[in-house]
Structures are given as structure tokens and as C-alpha cells.
C-alpha positions as CSV (number, residue, x, y, z in Angstrom):
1,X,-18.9,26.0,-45.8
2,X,-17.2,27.0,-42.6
3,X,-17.8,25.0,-39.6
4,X,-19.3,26.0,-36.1
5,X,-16.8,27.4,-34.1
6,X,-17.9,23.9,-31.4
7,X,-16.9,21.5,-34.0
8,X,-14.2,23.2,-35.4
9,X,-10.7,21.5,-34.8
10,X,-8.9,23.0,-32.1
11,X,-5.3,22.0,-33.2
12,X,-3.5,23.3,-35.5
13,X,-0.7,20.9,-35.7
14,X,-1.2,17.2,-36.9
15,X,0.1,15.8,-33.6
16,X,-2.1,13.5,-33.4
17,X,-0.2,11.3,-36.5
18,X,3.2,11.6,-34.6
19,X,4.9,8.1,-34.2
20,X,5.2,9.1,-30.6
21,X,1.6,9.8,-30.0
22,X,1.0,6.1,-29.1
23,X,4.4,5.5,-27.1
24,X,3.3,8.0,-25.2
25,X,-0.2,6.8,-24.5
26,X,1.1,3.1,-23.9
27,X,4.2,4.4,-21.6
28,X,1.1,6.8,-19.4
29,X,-0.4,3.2,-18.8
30,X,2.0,1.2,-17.6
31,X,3.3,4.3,-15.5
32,X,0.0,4.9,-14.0
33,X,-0.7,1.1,-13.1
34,X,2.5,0.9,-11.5
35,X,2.3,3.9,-9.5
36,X,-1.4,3.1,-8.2
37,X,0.0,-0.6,-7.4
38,X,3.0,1.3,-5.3
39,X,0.1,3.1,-4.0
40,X,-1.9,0.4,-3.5
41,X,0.5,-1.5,-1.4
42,X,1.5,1.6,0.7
43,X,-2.4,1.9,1.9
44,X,-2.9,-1.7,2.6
45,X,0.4,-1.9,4.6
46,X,-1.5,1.5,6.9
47,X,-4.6,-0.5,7.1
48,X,-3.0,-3.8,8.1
49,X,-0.7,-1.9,10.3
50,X,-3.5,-0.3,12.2
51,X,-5.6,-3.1,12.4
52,X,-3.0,-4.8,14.2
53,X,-2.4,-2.4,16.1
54,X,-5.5,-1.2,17.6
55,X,-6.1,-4.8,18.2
56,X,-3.3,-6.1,20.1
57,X,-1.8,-2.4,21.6
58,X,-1.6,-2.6,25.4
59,X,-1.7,-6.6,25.2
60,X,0.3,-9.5,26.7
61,X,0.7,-12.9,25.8
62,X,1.5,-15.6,28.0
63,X,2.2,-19.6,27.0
64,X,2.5,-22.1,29.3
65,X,4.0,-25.1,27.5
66,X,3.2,-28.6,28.1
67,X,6.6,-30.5,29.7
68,X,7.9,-33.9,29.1
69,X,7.9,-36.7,32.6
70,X,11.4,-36.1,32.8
71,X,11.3,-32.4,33.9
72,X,9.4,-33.5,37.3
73,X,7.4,-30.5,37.1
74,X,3.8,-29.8,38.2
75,X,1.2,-30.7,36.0
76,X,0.1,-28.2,33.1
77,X,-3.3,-27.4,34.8
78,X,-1.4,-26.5,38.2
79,X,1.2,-24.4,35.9
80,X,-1.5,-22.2,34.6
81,X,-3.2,-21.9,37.4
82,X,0.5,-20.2,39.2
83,X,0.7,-18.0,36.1
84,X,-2.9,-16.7,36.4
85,X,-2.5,-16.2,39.9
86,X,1.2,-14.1,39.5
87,X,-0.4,-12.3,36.7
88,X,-4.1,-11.1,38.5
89,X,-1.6,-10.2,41.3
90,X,0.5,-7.8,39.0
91,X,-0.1,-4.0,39.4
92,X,-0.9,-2.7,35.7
93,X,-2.7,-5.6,34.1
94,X,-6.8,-5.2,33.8
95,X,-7.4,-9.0,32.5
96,X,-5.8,-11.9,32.3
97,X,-8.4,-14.6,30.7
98,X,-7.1,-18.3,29.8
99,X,-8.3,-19.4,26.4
100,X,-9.9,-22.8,26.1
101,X,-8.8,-25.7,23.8
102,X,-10.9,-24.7,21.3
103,X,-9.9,-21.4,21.0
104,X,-6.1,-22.5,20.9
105,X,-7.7,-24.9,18.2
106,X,-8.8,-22.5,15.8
107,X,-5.4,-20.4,16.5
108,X,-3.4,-22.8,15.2
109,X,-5.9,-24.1,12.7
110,X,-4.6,-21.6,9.5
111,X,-1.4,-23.5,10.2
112,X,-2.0,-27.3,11.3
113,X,-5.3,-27.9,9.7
114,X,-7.9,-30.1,11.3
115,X,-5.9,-31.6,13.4
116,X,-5.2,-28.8,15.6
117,X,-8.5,-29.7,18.0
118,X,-7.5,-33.2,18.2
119,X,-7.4,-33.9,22.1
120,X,-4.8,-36.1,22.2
121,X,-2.1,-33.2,20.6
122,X,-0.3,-31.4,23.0
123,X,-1.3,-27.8,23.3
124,X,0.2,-24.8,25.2
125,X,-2.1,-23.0,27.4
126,X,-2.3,-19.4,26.3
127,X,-3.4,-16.8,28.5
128,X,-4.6,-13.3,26.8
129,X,-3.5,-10.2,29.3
130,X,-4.7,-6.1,28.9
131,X,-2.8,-4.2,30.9
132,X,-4.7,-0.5,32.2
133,X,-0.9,0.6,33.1
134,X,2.9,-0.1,33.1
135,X,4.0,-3.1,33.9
136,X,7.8,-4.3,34.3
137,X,7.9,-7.3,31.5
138,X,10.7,-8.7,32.6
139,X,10.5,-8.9,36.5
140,X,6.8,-10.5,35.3
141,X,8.6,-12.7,33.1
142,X,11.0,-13.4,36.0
143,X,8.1,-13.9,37.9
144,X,6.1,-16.5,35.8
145,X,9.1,-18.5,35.4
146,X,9.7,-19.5,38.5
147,X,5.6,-19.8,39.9
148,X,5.2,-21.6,36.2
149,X,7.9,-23.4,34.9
150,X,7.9,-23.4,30.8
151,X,5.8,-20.1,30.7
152,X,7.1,-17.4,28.2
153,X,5.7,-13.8,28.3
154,X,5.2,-12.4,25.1
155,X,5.0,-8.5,24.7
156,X,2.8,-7.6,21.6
157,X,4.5,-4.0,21.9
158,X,8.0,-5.5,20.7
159,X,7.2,-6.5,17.6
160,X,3.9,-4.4,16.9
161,X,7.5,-1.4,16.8
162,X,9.1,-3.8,14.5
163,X,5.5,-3.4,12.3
164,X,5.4,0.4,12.3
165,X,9.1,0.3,11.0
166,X,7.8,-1.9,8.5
167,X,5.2,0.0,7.7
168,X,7.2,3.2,7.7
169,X,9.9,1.3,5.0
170,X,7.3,0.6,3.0
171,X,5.7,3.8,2.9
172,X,9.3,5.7,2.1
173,X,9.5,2.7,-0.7
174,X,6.2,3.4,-2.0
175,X,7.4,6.9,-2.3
176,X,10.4,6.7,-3.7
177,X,8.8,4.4,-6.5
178,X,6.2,6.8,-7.4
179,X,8.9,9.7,-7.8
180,X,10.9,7.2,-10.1
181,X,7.8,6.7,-12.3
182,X,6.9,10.2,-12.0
183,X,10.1,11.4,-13.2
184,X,10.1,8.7,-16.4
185,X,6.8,10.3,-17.2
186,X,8.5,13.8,-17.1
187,X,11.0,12.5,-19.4
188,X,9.0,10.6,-21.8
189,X,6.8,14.2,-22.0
190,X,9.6,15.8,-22.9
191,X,11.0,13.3,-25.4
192,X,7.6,13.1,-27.3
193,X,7.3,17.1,-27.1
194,X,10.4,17.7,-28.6
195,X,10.2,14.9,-30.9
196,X,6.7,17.0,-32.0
197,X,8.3,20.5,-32.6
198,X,11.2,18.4,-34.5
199,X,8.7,17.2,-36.8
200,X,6.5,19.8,-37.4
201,X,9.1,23.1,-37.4
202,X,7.8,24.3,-40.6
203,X,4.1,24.3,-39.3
204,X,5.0,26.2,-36.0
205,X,7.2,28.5,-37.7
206,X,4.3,29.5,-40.1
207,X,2.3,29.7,-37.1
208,X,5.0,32.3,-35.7
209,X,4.2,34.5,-39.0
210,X,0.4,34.1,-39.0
211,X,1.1,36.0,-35.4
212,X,0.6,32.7,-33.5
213,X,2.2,33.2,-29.6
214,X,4.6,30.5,-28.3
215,X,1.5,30.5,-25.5
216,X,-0.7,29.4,-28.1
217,X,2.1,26.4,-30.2
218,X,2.3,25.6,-26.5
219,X,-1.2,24.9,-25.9
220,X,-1.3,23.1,-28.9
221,X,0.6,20.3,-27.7
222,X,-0.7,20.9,-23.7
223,X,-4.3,19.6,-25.3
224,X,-2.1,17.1,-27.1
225,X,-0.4,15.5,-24.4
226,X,-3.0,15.9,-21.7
227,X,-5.6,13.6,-24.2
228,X,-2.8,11.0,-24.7
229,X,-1.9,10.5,-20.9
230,X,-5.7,10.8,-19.7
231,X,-6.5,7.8,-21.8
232,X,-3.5,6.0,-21.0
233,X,-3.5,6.5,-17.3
234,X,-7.5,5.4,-17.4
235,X,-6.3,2.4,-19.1
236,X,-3.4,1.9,-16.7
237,X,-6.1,2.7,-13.8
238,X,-8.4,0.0,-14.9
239,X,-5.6,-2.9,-15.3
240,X,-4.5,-1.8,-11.8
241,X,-7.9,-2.2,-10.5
242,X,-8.1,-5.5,-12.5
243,X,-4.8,-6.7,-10.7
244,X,-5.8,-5.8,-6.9
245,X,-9.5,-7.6,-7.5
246,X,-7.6,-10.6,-8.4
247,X,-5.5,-10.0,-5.5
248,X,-8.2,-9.5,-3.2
249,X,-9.9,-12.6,-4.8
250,X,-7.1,-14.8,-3.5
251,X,-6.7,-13.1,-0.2
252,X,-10.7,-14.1,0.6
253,X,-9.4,-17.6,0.2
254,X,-6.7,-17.4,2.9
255,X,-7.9,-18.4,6.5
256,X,-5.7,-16.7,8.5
257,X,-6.8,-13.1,7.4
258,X,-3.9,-11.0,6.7
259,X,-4.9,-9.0,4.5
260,X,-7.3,-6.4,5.0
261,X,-10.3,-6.7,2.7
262,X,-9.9,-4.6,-0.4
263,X,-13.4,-4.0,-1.2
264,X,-13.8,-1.9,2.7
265,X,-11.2,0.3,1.8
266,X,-12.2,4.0,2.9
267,X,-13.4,6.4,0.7
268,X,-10.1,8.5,1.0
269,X,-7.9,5.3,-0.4
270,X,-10.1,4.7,-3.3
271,X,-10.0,8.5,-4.3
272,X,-6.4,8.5,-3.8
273,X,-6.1,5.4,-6.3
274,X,-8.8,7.5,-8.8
275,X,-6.5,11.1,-8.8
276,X,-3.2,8.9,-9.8
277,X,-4.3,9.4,-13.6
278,X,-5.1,13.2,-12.9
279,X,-1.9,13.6,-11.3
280,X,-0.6,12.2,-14.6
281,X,-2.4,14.1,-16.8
282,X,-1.2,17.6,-14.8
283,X,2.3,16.4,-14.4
284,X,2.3,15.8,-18.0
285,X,0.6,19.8,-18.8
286,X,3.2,21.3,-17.0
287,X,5.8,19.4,-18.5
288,X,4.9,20.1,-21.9
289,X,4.2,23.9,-21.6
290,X,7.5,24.5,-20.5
291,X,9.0,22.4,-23.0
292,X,7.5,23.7,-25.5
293,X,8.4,27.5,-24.6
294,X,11.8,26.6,-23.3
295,X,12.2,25.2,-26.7
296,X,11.0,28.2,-28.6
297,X,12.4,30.5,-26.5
298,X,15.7,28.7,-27.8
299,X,14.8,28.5,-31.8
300,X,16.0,31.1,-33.9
């Protein structure tokens, strides 16, 4: 009894018992979880970057540190006082606002533990500063020096530069990463393809004289290979997801808040992370069609 043409077989190769079928599926996996980790990595590296930066851009930092007797300098309460006047007086800056103890405290909290609000440790003043313009950082610097002996200007546009460079690294590394993996994929594809037609010569050449096309061999093995890397690069996509929760798991734990919350990522990120096992999937279609008919094309 002939079967309806919806539940009849669409292959008609047995590539589905080739000893390559589940290298390939297990290879897809490990591929996919790496590149959506690279990926991964990439986008939190852009979030923590611009984080940082939208919150600190434009900002200045001064500390006024506490001196020992010997330096016969003015008290630290007179100090700060100098260095808020100098800085209110500077053309360029909107705010300069001194941060009480307890602010100072929780600062250093991440780092030093209860202790950090005990009164009798001695704390810098640190005084936050927005600047609405230019401003010459190292005449102010100058400046605060001598009005404020032992206060340091710190310029949150030095090293929030060093961070895009980071970021920009990290990206190009992310990148480069995902190519590698992408071109083992391409190569594993074409291994396991040609490993196929190897096998099964007689079948596809029988094919041929039934008046099969290469077209329709190489669809054969498209269906094939498009089955094999959809299920490995869900099961890659699930152990990657697995491995950033536990990440994101330990990151809730740490005080200081460096990383950015996986679980608020934007839509765009999470859809990016969904389409790595797609992009698999096609990479690996294209791949084996023109395997497959650049190896026909090739037999006698």
C-alpha cells in the first residue's frame, strides 16, 4: 500500500545511518555554544561600556586626601573647602557637590567591608564635578594643588578612552572567534558531506540513471545536514543559555555591580543570541549544496 505523499520519506539516501551524522550534530553544538558565549561577551562588554559611559561622561573627580602632622598643612575640612571654592570658580564646570562620609562609606564598602564607615578611619574627601563645557584639567589640577594641598583631579574621560579601546578589542576578538568557529563548521560540513557521497556512490549513481539531477542528490543531503546542525546548535543554544544564567547568578552576588544584569538585556541582544543556530543551520545549507555539486560536477 503506497503511502501519502505527507508521510512519505523524503530522502532517498540513508544518511541518516552515516557514522558522521552524530559528529556532526555534536560538533554544531559545541560550535554554536561557543560562538553565542563570544557573542555573549561582545554584548555585555557594549552594555557595560555604555553604562559607564553615559554615567560618568563629562565628569570630574576630585580627592582631597587626609595628611599626616608632619606636613604642617591646613586641616582637611579647610582643604576642601579651597578646592570647592577653585572649582565653583572654574569656567566650564556646572556642579561641584562634596560627598558626605557615608557616601564615601558605601564607595569603598565593595572593597573594605564594614569597616569602611568606621569614623575613626581616615577618609579622603571626594568631591563629584559635571562640567557644561571645556575645561583646562591640568591648569585646574595646577590650581587645586596649590589652594588644596594633597588634592588629585581625576578626569573620568582618560580612562572611560582606555574603556572604548577595550571594548573595541573585545569586539574585533569576539569577531574574529566567531569566524574561526564559523569556518570549522564549514569544514566539518564539508568533511561529513563528502564522507556521505563516499559512502553511498552506488546509491547516487543509481540516482543519476533513474534521471535524478545533481540539484536533487544535493538536496538530499541540504535536508540532511540542515536537521543535524538545527538540533545541535538548539542544544548548543540551550547549554549557552545554561552557562550565562549561572553567570548572571554569581554576578547578582557581587556588591560592586559590574556587570550588567543579564536578565535586562534588550530585545535586540537576546534575538541576536536566538539567530546564532539559524546562522548555523544556513552556513551549513550552503556549504553542503556546493559540496555536493562541486563534487558531482567532478565524478565521472
Amino acid at each position: 500500500m503506497a503511502l501519502p505523499p505527507l508521510t512519505r520519506r523524503n530522502s532517498d539516501l540513508p544518511l541518516a545511518k552515516d557514522p558522521t551524522s552524530r559528529f556532526l550534530m555534536w560538533l554544531t553544538a559545541l560550535m554554536v555554544y561557543l560562538a553565542a558565549l563570544a557573542l555573549a561577551g561582545a554584548l555585555l562588554v557594549s552594555d557595560m561600556t555604555r553604562r559607564w559611559d553615559s554615567g560618568l561622561a563629562g565628569g570630574l573627580t576630585v580627592q582631597v586626601m587626609p595628611l599626616p602632622d608632619s606636613a604642617q598643612a591646613a586641616p582637611l575640612e579647610e582643604r576642601t573647602e579651597a578646592a570647592l571654592t577653585v572649582l565653583r570658580a572654574t569656567p566650564g564646570i556646572a556642579t561641584a557637590s562634596l560627598l558626605s562620609g557615608g557616601d564615601v562609606g558605601r564607595l569603598l564598602e565593595p572593597w573594605l567591608g564594614k569597616e569602611a564607615a568606621d569614623p575613626l578611619l581616615p577618609m579622603p574627601r571626594l568631591i563629584d564635578v559635571m562640567t557644561n563645557g571645556p575645561v583646562d584639567t591640568a591648569a585646574l589640577s595646577a590650581r587645586l594643588t596649590s589652594a588644596a594641598p594633597g588634592a588629585t583631579l581625576d578626569d573620568h574621560a582618560v580612562w572611560l578612552a582606555d574603556l572604548r579601546r577595550f571594548a573595541g578589542a573585545m569586539h574585533l576578538a569576539a569577531l574574529g572567534i566567531v569566524a574561526l568557529i564559523g569556518g570549522a563548521g564549514v569544514m566539518a560540513v564539508i568533511f561529513a558531506v563528502r564522507s556521505g557521497l563516499a559512502i553511498h556512490r552506488h546509491v547516487v549513481e543509481l540516482l543519476h540513471l533513474m534521471g535524478a539531477t545533481d540539484r536533487y542528490v544535493a538536496r538530499q543531503f541540504e535536508s540532511h545536514v540542515i536537521g543535524l546542525t538545527l538540533r545541535g546548535g538548539m542544544t548548543g543554544l540551550l547549554l549557552a543559555a545554561g552557562t550565562l544564567g549561572g553567570i548572571g547568578h554569581a554576578a547578582a552576588g557581587l556588591h560592586a555591580s559590574l556587570l550588567p544584569d543579564l536578565a535586562t538585556s534588550p530585545w535586540w541582544a537576546v534575538a541576536a543570541l536566538a539567530a546564532v543556530p539559524l546562522a548555523a543551520c544556513l552556513l551549513a545549507a550552503l556549504t553542503a549544496r556546493w559540496t555536493v555539486l562541486r563534487t558531482l560536477e567532478s565524478m565521472p
